[in-house]
C-alpha positions as CSV (number, residue, x, y, z in Angstrom):
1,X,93.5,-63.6,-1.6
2,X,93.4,-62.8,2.1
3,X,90.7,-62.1,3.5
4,X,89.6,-58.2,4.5
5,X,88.2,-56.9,7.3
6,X,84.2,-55.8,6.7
7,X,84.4,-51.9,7.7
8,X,87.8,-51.6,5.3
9,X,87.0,-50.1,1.8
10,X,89.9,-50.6,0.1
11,X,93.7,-52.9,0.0
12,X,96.5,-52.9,-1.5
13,X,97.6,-55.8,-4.0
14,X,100.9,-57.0,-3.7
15,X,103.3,-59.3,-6.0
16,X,101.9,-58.1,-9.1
17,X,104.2,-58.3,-12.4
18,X,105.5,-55.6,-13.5
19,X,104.1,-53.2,-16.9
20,X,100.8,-56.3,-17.0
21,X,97.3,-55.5,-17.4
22,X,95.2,-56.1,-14.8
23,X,91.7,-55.8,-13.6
24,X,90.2,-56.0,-10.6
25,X,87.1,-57.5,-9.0
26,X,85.5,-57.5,-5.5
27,X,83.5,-60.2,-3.2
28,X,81.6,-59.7,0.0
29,X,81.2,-62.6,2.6
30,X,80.0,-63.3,5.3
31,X,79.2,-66.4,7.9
32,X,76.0,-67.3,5.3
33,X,78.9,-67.5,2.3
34,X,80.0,-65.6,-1.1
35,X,77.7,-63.0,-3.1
36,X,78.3,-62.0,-6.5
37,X,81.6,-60.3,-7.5
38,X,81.5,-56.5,-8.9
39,X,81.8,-55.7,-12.0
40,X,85.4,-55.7,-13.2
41,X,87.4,-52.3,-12.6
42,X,89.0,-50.3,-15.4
43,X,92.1,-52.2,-17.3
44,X,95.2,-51.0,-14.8
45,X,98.7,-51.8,-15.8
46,X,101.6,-51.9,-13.2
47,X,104.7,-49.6,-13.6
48,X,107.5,-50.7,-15.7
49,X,110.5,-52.6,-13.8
50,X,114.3,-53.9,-14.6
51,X,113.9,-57.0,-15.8
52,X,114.8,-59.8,-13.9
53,X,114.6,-63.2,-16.0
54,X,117.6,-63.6,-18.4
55,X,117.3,-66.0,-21.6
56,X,118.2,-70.0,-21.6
57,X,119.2,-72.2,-23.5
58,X,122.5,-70.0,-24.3
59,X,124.2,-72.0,-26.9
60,X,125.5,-71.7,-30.8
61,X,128.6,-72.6,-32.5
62,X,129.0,-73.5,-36.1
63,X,128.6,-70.3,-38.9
64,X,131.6,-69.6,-41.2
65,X,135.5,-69.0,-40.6
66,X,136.1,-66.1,-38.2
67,X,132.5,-66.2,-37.3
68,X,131.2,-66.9,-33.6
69,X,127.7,-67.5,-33.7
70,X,125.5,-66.9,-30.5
71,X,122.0,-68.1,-29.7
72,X,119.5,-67.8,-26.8
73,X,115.7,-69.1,-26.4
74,X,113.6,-65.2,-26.1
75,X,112.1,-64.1,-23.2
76,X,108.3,-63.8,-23.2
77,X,106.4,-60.6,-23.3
78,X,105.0,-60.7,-19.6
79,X,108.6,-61.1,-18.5
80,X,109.7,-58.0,-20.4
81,X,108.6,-55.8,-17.8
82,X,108.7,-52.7,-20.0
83,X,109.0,-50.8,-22.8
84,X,112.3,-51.3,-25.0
85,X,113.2,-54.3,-23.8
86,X,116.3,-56.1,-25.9
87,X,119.7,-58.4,-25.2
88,X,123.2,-57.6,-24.2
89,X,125.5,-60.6,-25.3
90,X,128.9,-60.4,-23.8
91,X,131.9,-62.6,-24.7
92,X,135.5,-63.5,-24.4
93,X,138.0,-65.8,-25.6
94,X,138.3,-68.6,-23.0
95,X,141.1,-67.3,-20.5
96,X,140.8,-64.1,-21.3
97,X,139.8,-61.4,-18.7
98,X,138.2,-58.6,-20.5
99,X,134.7,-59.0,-22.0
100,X,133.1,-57.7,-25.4
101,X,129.5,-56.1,-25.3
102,X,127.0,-56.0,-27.8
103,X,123.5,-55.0,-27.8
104,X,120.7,-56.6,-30.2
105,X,117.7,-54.2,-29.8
106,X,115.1,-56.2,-31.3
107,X,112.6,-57.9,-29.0
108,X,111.9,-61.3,-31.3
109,X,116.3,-61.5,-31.8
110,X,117.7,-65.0,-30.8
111,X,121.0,-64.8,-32.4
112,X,124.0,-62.8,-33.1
113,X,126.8,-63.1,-34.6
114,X,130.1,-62.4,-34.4
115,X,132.6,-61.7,-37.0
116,X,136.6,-60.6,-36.7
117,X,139.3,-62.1,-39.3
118,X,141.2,-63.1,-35.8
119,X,138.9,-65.8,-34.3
120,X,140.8,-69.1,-35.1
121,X,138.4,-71.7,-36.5
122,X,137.1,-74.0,-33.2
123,X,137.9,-71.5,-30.8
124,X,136.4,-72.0,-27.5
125,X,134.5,-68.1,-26.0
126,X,133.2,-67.7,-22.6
127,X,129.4,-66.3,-23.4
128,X,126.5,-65.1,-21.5
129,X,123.4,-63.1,-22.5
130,X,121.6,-60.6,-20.3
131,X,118.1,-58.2,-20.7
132,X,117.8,-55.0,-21.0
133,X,115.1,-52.4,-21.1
134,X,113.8,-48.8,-20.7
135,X,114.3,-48.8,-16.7
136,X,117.7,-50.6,-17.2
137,X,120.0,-53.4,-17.1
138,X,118.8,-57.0,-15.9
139,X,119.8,-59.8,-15.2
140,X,122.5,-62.0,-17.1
141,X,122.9,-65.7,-17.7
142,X,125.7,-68.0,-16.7
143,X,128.6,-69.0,-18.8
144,X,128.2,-71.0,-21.8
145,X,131.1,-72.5,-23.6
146,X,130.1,-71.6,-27.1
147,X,133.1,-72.8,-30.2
148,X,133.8,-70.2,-33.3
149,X,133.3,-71.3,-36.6
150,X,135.0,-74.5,-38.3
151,X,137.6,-73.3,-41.4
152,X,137.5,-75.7,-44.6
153,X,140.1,-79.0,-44.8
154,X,143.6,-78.2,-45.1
155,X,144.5,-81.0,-46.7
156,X,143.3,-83.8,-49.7
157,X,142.5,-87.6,-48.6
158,X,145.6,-89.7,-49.1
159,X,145.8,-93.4,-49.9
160,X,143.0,-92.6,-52.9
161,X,142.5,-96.0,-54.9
162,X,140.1,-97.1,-57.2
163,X,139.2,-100.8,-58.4
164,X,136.8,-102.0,-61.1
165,X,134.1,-104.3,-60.3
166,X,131.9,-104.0,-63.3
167,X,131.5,-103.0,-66.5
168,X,129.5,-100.1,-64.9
169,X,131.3,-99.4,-62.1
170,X,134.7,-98.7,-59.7
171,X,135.2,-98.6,-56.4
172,X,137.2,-96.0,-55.2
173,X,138.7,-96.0,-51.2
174,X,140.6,-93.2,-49.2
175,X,142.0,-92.7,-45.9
176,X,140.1,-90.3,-44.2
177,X,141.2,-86.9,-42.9
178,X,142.0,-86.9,-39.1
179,X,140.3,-84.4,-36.7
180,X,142.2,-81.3,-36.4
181,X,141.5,-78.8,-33.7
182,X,141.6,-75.7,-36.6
183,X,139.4,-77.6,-38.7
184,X,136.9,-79.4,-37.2
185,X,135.3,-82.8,-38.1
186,X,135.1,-83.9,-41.8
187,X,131.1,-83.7,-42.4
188,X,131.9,-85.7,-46.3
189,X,134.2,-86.1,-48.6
190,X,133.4,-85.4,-53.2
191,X,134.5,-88.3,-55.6
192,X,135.2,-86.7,-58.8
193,X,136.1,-88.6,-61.8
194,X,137.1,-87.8,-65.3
């Protein structure tokens, strides 16, 4: 801290976080060195402020058909800077100009989701997540690219085969689904015999 002049008795303490505890203490010097600091002053806490620090690690994806499934990493306490502090997510299909707005008023939230029977499955949404609290809005995050919800196969395997090798047991081969932009990636496939 800088330094004070000896016949001042008092200063003002800048760049303090907002709506934090603090408490204060006080040294004298002099050319000899440092005495003892005072006892520590009452428990202060600074005014409440906009907050300023939006979340990271915006990201999501996955969740059911006609789902879009947002997540964020939450932002600590002494970043809060107040009282009521929550999220605003906003989103919109990619290319589209006009955003949607929701707000998610609990403090520990890292995750909302989305759902409308019009998302087509693997759609791709512009998202980013912002801060709110009692004083106001803060700031918000860039863009993420974040993909709605896969939508099951739409079609069987083709080419199934099967060939005994044992006694015991029968090998049976497919070929396998292609990628499809509606319906994502094939994660397995069920053999079922009868």
């Amino acid at each position: 801290p800088e330094v004070i002049n000896g016949r001042t008795h008092q200063a003002t303490v800048v760049d303090l976080s907002p709506w934090v505890e603090y408490e204060f203490r006080v040294v004298a010097s002099n050319s000899v060195g440092m005495g003892e600091p005072s006892r520590p002053s009452a428990l202060l806490k600074t005014k409440a402020a906009v907050p300023v620090v939006a979340p990271t690690n915006i990201s999501g994806g996955g969740g059911s058909r006609s789902e879009l499934v947002i997540t964020w990493e939450p932002v600590s306490e002494e970043l809060q800077n107040g009282e009521g502090f929550g999220y605003v997510v906003m989103f919109r299909p990619l290319g589209s100009t006009t955003w949607t707005k929701a707000v998610v008023a609990s403090v520990e939230s890292s995750k909302y989701i989305y759902r409308n029977e019009s998302i087509t499955p693997l759609s791709p949404f512009e998202v980013k997540v912002g801060v709110y609290n009692n004083e106001g809005e803060g700031t918000l995050s860039s863009i993420s690219i974040i993909y709605s919800g896969e939508d099951e196969p739409q079609m069987a395997p083709a080419g199934a085969s099967a060939l005994s090798v044992s006694a015991a047991a029968v090998e049976v081969s497919w070929l396998p689904i292609p990628w499809n932009r509606h319906t994502g990636r094939v994660l397995g496939y069920e053999v079922r015999g009868w």
